[in-house]
N, C-alpha and C positions, 0 to 999 in steps of 0.2 A: 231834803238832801239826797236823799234816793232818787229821786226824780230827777236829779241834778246830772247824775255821776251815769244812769241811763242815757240822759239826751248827749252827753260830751261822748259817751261810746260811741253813740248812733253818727254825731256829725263823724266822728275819727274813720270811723267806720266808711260811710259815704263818701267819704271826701280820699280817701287811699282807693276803693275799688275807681273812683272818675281817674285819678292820678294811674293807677294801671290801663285801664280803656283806654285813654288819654297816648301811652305808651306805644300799644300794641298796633294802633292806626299807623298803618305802612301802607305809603301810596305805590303804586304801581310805575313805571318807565311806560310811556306809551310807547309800542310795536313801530315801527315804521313800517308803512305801508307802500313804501315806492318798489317801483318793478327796478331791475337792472336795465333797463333799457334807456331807462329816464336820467340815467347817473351822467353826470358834465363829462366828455373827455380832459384828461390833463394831460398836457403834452412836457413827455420828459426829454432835459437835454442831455445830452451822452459827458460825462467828466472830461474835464479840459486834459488833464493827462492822465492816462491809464497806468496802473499797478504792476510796474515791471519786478519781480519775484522770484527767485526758483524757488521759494519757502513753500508749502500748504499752508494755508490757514482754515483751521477748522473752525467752524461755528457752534459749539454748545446752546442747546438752546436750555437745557435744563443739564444739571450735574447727576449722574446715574453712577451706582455702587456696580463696578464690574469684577465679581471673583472668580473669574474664571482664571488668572491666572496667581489668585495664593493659594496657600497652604492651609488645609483642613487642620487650626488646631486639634480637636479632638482626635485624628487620628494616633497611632501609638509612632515614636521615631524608630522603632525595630520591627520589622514583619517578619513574622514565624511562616516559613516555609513548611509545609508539610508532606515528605515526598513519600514515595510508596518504599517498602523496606526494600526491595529488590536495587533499585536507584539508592538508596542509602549505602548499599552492600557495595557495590561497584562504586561508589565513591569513595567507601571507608578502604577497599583494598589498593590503590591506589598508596595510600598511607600505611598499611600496613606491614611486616615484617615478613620477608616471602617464609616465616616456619609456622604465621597466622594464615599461610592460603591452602591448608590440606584440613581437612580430616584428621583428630585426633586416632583415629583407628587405623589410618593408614602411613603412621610413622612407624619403625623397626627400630629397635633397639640393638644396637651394635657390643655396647657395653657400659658398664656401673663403674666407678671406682669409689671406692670407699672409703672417705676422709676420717680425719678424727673431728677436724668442724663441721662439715659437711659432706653431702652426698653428692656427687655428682656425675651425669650420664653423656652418653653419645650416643644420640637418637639419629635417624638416618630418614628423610623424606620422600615421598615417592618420587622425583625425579635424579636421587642419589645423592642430592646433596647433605654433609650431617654438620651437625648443631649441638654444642656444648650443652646442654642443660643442668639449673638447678633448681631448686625449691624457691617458688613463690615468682617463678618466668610465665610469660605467657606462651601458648603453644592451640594452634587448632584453629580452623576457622569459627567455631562458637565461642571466642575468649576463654577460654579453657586455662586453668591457670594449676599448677604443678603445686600438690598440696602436700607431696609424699617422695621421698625414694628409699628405695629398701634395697638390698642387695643383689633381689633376683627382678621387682617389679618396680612399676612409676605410674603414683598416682596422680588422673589429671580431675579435679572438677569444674566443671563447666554445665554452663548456664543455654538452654533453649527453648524454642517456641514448639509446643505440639500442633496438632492440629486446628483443634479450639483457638489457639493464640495464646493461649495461656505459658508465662514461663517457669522451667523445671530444670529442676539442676541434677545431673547424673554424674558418677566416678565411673569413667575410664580408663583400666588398667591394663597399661603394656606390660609385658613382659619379657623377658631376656630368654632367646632361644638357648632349649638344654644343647650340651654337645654330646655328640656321638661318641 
């Protein structure tokens, strides 16, 4: 019975690897060996009526993926500009409040009056012109914003870049010329 179930492997056997053999036998295209010299003339006749068109027709000969003219999904639909702060300066003053184009140091205080709700002052700019101020206005080219007024002074804090780059916030206090 062993003997049996051996020789039925071996035919199974034998008879799959001839069935691949069998397979793998790939004839060859014989080369042609004529010169061009030897090729028959054909003689072509010219089309009985020609192609009158102002159309182009192009010929594809194969279909080609051209992106040159979409859109980069991945890139982002916002680009962040990054300008240097000087250009950001000159852009931001354009916008802003001619009592944001001075020097906090260089405004004079005219005078305080003194509310029961409020405090409020008349500061005067270096080109003469003066400006109402009150508590929590902006004032200064460093966004300097009015935290205080007292009866004789105005406090402004505001926010700047040192040297480093690093930003620092310092109180700026005017004060109210004494009189003679």
């Amino acid at each position: 019975m062993k003997k049996r179930i051996i020789n039925f492997n071996l035919f199974i056997l034998l008879i799959s690897s001839l069935l691949i053999t069998w397979g793998c036998n790939k004839e060859e295209q014989p080369v042609s060996t004529t010169s061009p010299h030897h090729a028959t003339a054909v003689k072509v006749t010219p089309p009985v009526q020609t192609h009158q068109s102002s159309v182009n027709v192009s010929v594809k000969s194969s279909p080609s993926l051209d992106f040159a003219n979409r859109k980069d999904p991945f890139k982002p639909f916002v680009v962040v500009m990054q300008q240097p702060e000087r250009k950001i300066r000159a852009a931001r003053t354009a916008e802003l409040l001619p009592i944001q184009s001075y020097e906090v140091e260089k405004f004079k205080i005219a005078g305080i009056i003194v509310g029961l709700k409020e405090n409020r002052a008349l500061v005067i700019d270096p080109s003469g012109k003066g400006y109402v101020v009150k508590q929590g206005m902006l004032i200064g080219d460093n966004d300097g914003r009015i935290t205080k007024i007292t009866a004789t002074t105005i406090e402004v804090l505001e926010n700047y870049r040192d040297e480093n780059g690093h930003i620092k916030r310092r109180t700026a206090k005017l004060t109210l010329p004494q009189k003679k």
